[in-house]
Legacy VTK file of the C-alpha trace (Angstrom):
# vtk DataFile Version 3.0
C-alpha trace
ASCII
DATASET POLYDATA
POINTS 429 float
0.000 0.000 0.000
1.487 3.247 -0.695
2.800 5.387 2.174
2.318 8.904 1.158
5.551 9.683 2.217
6.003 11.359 -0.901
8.543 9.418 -2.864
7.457 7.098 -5.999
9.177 3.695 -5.791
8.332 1.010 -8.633
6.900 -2.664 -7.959
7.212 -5.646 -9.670
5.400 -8.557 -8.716
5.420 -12.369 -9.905
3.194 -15.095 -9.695
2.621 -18.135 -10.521
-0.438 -19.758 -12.332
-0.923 -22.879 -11.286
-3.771 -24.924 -12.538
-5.839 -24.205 -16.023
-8.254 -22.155 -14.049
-6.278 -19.854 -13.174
-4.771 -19.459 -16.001
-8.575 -18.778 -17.257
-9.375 -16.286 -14.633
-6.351 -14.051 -14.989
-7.431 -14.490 -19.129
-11.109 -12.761 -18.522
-9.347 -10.107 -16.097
-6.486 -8.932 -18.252
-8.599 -9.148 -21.582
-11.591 -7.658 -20.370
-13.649 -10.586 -21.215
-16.555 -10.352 -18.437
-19.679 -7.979 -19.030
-19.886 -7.618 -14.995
-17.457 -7.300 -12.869
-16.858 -7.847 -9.257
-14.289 -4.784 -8.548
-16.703 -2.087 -8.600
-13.695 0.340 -9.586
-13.532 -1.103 -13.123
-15.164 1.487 -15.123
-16.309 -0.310 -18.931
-16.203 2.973 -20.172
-12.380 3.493 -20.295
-11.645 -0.117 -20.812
-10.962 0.617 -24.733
-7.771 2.535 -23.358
-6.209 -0.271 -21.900
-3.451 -0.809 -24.385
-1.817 -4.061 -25.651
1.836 -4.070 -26.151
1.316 -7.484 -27.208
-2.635 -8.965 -27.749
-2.944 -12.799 -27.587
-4.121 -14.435 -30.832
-6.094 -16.927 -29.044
-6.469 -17.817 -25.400
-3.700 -18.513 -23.369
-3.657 -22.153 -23.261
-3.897 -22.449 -27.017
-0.977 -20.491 -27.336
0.834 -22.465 -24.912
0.113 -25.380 -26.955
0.589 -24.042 -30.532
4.708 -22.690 -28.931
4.831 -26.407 -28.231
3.777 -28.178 -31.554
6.119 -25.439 -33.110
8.562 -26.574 -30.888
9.379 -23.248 -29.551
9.512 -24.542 -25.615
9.688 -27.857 -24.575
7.859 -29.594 -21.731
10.236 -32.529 -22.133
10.663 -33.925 -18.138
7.953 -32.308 -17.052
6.296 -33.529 -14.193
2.424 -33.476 -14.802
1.264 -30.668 -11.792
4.583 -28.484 -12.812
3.594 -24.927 -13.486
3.915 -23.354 -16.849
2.474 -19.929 -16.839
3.746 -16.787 -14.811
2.502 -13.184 -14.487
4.406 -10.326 -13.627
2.195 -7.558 -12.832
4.564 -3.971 -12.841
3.639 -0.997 -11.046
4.196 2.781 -9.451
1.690 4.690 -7.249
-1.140 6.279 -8.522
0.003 9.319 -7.583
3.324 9.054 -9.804
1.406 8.998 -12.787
-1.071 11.462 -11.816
1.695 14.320 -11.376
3.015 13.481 -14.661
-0.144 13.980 -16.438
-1.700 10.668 -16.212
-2.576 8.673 -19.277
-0.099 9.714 -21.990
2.756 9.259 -19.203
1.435 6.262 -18.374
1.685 4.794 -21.521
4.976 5.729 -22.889
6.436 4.408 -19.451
4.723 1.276 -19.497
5.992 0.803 -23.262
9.552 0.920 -21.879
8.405 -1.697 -18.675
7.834 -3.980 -21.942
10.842 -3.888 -23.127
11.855 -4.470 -19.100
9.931 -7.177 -19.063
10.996 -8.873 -22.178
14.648 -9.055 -21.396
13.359 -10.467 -17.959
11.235 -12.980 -19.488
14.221 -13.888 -21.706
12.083 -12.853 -25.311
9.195 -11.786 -26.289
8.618 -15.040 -28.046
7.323 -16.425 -24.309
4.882 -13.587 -23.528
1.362 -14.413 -24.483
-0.194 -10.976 -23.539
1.248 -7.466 -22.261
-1.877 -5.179 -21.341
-1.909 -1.900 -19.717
-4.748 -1.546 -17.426
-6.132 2.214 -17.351
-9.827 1.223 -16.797
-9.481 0.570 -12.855
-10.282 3.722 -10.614
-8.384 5.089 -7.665
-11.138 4.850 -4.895
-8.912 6.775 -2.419
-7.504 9.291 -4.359
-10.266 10.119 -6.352
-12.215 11.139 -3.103
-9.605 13.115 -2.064
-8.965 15.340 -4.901
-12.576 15.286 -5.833
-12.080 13.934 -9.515
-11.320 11.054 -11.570
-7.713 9.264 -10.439
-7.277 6.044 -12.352
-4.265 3.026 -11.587
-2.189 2.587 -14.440
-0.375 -0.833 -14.309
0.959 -3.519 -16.831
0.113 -6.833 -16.436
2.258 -9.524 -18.395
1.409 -13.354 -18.882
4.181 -15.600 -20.007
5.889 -19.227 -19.863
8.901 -19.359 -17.499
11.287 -20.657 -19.355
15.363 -21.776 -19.511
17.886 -23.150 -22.138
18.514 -26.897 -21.280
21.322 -28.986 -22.967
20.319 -32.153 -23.625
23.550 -34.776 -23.638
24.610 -37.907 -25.187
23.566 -40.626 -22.604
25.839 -44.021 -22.966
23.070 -45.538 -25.313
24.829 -43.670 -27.656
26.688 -45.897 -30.534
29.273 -43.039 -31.286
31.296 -43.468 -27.848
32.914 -40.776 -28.451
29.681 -38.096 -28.015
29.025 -39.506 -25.033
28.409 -36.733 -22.407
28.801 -33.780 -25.051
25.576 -31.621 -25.873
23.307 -33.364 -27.862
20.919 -30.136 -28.357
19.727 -27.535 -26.649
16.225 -27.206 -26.233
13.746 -24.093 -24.027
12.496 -26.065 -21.290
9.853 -24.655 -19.187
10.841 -24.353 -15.743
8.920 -22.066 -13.191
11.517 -23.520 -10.619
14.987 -22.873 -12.759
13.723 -19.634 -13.936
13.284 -18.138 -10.748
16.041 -19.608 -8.501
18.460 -17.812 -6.023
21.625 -16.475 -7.452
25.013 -16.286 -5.558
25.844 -12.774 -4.689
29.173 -12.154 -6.318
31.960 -10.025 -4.400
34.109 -7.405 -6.531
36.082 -9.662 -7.948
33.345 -11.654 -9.718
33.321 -14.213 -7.383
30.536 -15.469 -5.025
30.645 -14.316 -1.486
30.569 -16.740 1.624
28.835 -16.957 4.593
31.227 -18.302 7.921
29.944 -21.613 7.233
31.801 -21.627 3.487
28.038 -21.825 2.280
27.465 -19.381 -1.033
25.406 -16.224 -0.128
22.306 -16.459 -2.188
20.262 -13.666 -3.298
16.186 -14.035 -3.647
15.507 -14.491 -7.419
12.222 -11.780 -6.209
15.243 -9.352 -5.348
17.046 -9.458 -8.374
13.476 -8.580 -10.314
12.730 -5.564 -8.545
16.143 -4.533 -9.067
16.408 -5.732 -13.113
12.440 -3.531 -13.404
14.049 -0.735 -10.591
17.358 -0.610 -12.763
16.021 -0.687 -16.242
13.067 1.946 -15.682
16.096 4.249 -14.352
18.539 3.262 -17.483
15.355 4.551 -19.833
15.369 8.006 -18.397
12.957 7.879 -15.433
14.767 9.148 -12.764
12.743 10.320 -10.226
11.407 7.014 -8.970
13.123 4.887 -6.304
13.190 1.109 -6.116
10.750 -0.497 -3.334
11.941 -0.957 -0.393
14.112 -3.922 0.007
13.806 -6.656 1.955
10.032 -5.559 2.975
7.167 -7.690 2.588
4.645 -4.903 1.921
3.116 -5.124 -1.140
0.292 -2.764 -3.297
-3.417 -2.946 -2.332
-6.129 -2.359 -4.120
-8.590 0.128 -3.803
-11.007 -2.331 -1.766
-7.905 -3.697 0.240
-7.453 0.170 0.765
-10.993 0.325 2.055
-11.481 -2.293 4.246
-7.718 -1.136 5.487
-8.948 1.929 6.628
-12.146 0.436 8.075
-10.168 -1.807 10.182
-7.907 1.290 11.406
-11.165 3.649 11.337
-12.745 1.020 13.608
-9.496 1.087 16.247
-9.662 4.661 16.336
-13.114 5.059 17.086
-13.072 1.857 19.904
-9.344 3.667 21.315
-11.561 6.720 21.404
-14.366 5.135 23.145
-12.136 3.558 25.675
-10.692 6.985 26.194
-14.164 8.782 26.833
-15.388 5.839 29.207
-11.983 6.623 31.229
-12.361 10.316 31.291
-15.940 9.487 32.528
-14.581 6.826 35.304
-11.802 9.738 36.101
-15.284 12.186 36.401
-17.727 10.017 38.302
-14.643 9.127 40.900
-14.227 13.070 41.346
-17.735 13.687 41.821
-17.899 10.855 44.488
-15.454 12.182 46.311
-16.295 15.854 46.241
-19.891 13.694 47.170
-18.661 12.123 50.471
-16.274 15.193 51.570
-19.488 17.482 51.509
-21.207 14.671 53.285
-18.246 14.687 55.667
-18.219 18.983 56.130
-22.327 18.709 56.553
-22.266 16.019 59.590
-19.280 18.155 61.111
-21.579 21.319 60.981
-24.521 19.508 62.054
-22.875 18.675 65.206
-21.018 21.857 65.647
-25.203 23.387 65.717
-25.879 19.929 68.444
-23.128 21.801 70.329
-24.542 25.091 70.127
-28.027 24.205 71.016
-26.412 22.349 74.178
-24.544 26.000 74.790
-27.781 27.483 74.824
-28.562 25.362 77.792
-26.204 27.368 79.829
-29.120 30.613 80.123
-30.928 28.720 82.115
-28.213 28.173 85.084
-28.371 30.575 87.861
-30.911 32.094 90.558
-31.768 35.604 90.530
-31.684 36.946 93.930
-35.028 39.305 94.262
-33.583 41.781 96.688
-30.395 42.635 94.689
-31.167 41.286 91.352
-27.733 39.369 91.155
-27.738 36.522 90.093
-25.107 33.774 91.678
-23.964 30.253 90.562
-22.936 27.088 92.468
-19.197 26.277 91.982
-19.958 23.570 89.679
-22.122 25.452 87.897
-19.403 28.243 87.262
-16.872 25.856 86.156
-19.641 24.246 83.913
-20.409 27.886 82.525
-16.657 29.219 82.027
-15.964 25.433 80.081
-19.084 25.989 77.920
-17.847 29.704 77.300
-14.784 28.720 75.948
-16.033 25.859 73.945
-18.531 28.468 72.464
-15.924 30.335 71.426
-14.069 28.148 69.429
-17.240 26.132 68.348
-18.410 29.427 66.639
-15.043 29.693 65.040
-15.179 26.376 63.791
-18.673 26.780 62.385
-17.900 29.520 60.672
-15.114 27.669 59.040
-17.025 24.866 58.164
-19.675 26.894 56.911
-16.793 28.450 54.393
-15.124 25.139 53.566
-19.176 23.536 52.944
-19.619 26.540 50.431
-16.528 25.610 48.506
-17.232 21.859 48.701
-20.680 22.688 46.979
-19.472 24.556 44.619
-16.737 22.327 43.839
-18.765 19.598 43.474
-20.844 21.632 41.346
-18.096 22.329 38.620
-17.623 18.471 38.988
-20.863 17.942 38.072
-20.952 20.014 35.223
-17.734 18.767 33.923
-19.699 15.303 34.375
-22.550 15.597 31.958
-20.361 17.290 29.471
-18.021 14.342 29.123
-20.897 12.386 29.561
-22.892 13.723 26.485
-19.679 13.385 24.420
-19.336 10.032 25.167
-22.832 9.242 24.582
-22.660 10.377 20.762
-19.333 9.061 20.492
-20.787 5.306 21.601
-23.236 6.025 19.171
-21.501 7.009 16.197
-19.120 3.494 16.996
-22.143 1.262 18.136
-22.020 -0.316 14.676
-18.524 -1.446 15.256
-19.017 -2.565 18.655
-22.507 -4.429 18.248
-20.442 -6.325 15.642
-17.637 -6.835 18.164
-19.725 -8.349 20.778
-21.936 -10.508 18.923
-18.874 -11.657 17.010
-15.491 -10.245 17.490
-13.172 -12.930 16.474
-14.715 -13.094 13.361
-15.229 -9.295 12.627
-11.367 -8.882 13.301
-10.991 -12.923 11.188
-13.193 -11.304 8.294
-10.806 -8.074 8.002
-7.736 -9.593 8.387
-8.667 -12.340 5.833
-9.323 -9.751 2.927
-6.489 -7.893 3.501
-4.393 -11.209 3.450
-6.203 -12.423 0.148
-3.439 -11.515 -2.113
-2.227 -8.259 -4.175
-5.142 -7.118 -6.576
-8.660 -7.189 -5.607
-10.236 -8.098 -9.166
-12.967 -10.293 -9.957
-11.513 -13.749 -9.416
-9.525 -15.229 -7.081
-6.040 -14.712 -8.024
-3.963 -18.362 -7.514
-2.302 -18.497 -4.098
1.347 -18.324 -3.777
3.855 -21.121 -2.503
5.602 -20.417 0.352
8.363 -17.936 -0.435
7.339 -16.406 -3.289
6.008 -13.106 -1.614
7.113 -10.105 -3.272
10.404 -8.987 -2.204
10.512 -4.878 -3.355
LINES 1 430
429 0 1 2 3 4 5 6 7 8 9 10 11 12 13 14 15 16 17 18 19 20 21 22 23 24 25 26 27 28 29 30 31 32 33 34 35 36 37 38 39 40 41 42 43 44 45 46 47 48 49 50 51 52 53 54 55 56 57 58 59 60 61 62 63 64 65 66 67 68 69 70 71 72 73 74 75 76 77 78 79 80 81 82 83 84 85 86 87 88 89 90 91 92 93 94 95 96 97 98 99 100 101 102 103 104 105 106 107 108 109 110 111 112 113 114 115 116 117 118 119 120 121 122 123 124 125 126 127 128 129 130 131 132 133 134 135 136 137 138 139 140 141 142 143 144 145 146 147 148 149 150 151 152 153 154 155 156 157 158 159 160 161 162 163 164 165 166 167 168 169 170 171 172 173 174 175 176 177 178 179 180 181 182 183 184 185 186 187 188 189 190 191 192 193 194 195 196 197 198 199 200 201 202 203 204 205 206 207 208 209 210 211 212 213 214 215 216 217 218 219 220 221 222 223 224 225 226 227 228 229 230 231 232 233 234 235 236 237 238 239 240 241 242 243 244 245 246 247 248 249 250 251 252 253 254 255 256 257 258 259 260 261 262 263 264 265 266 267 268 269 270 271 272 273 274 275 276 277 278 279 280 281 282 283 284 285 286 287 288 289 290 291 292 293 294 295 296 297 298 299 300 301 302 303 304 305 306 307 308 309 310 311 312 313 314 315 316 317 318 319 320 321 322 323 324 325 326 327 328 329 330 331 332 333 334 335 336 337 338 339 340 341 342 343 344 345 346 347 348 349 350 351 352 353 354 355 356 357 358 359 360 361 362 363 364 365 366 367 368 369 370 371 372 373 374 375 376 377 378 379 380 381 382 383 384 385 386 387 388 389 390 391 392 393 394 395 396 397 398 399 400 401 402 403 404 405 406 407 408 409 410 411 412 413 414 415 416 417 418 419 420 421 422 423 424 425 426 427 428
């Protein structure tokens, strides 16, 4: 998938076609030979500017067969399930294309990944069709820029092939040719076409690893760097090979989409999670703002029990009714001059409860503002995600199963299933 880190790197891909169905299926994608299709970014319209830089005279397997009876490859040795067809599928971002002027670009470049692709192949003899797709809408850019974006890329079906000398065996009459080359023949040979090559030192010769094994480099490498280095050696400069020794590799516009579900649908639960915290973080705030006015309200209510008991004290004393003076027992006195200066600092302390009960309340009734805010945002953000988590409940292994399996189902959404790889044979750009 591309990175939008601004830099335009070329892809090449490889695959193999392994049974006559696929070899059908890639047939009615490349040529167009459906009246429906199932990638709904395939626009009919355009698909007369797809351009053949070579246009099979008959269907693939015919052609296979008529190379054969003219004796132009060889299946000689061949075990029965051995595969005989490849595609190499070459690409750059949409974007590449799209700053260059888009369709014109396109197909000058793509010209010049032909002749790429023919030395790589080993002659054009082997290739049974080179197409151009420019039918095939960018989904994601398109929305962005608010007009039409389309993905030019060149697919390219042909038989792996590789010159085989045949010898003399000791049947021979002539002793004397035994072991030399009896003739060379094009065997096809997915296996011998695209195995590991040493990696050669300066000198030429190939490098070691400590265990005086030769270093072997991935026959996947040495295509992106034959495309990377060829596209450069035509004049196109500004593009940079993929990154090597990475396993990503290009999605299509539905990969794209269901991509960006999947990260849409993280975001939004990560977000959710983060709003049900905040709320935890409110409602544990509010509590305790809750139980310390509780606490400030029982301490005033028995600082008034106090004061009512104070008032207690007028009533101590006899008047005398000659003098009017009024006099106290000892105990009494005592009782009075305790209560006095309890009064004192009860009153203080009320009054400073009364203060610290104002600021609890009004504390607590920030908190509770700042409740119901987060509160309400939550609420429409557990709406706007409920889709996503209904489906996550009811099912989550096989939401996250389902997403992960498209994304995994190889490099081109199109309307067949493309053939499955053997282990290995992942793109290396």
């Amino acid at each position: 998938m591309a990175r939008n880190d601004g830099i335009d790197r070329t892809l090449a891909r490889n695959q193999d076609l392994e049974t006559p169905d696929d070899v059908a299926k890639v047939q009615e994608h490349n040529e167009r030979e459906k009246d429906r299709y199932s990638n709904v970014d395939i626009v009919p319209e355009r698909t007369p500017l797809n351009v053949h830089f070579k246009a099979p005279t008959a269907s693939y397997t015919k052609m296979f067969e008529q190379l054969e009876h003219d004796k132009v490859i060889s299946t000689r040795g061949l075990k029965e399930d051995a595969i005989k067809y490849g595609e190499l599928v070459f690409d750059v971002n949409s974007a590449y294309f799209y700053n260059h002027g888009g369709y014109e670009f396109a197909k000058q470049f793509y010209a010049d990944a032909y002749r790429a692709a023919v030395e790589i192949v080993g002659g054009e003899q082997y290739i049974l069709s080179a197409v151009m797709h420019a039918d095939e809408r960018n989904r994601a850019m398109s929305e962005a820029l608010g007009e039409d974006v389309y993905h030019y890329h060149l697919h390219v079906v042909y038989i792996p092939v590789v010159e085989k000398q045949i010898l003399w065996s000791k049947r021979c009459k002539d002793k004397s040719l035994v072991g030399t080359v009896k003739e060379t023949i094009t065997q096809v040979s997915r296996s011998k076409k695209w195995e590991s090559k040493s990696i050669l030192d300066e000198n030429g010769n190939p490098m070691l690893n400590a265990k005086g094994k030769k270093i072997l480099k991935s026959s996947y490498s040495v295509l992106q760097d034959d495309f990377f280095n060829f596209m450069r050696a035509a004049g196109y400069t500004d593009v940079e090979r993929g990154e090597r020794g990475s396993t990503e590799e290009h999605l299509t516009v539905t990969q794209f989409k269901v991509h960006a579900e999947q990260e849409r649908l993280e975001a939004v639960t990560a977000q959710v999670a983060q709003a049900e915290q905040t709320l935890v973080d409110a409602r544990t705030a509010t509590e305790k703002q809750k139980k310390k006015l509780e606490a400030l309200q029982k301490e005033t209510k028995t600082a008034k029990t106090v004061s009512l008991t104070v008032q207690d004290i007028e009533a101590m004393g006899k008047k005398s009714s000659i003098t009017g003076n009024i006099s106290f027992t000892p105990d009494q006195c005592e009782t009075l001059k305790r209560y006095a200066v309890n009064g004192i600092i009860a009153n203080a302390d009320n009054k400073r409860l009364k203060e610290k009960l104002a600021s609890a309340e009004k504390s607590a009734s920030i908190w509770k503002q700042r409740f119901d805010e987060v509160n309400e945002k939550y609420q429409e953000l557990k709406k706007k995600a409920q889709p996503f988590l209904d489906a996550l409940e009811i099912a989550s292994e096989r939401v996250r199963a389902f997403l992960d399996g498209i994304l995994a189902r190889g490099k081109e959404a199109q309307e067949h299933k493309l053939p499955a790889r053997k282990r290995g044979q992942d793109m290396e750009i």
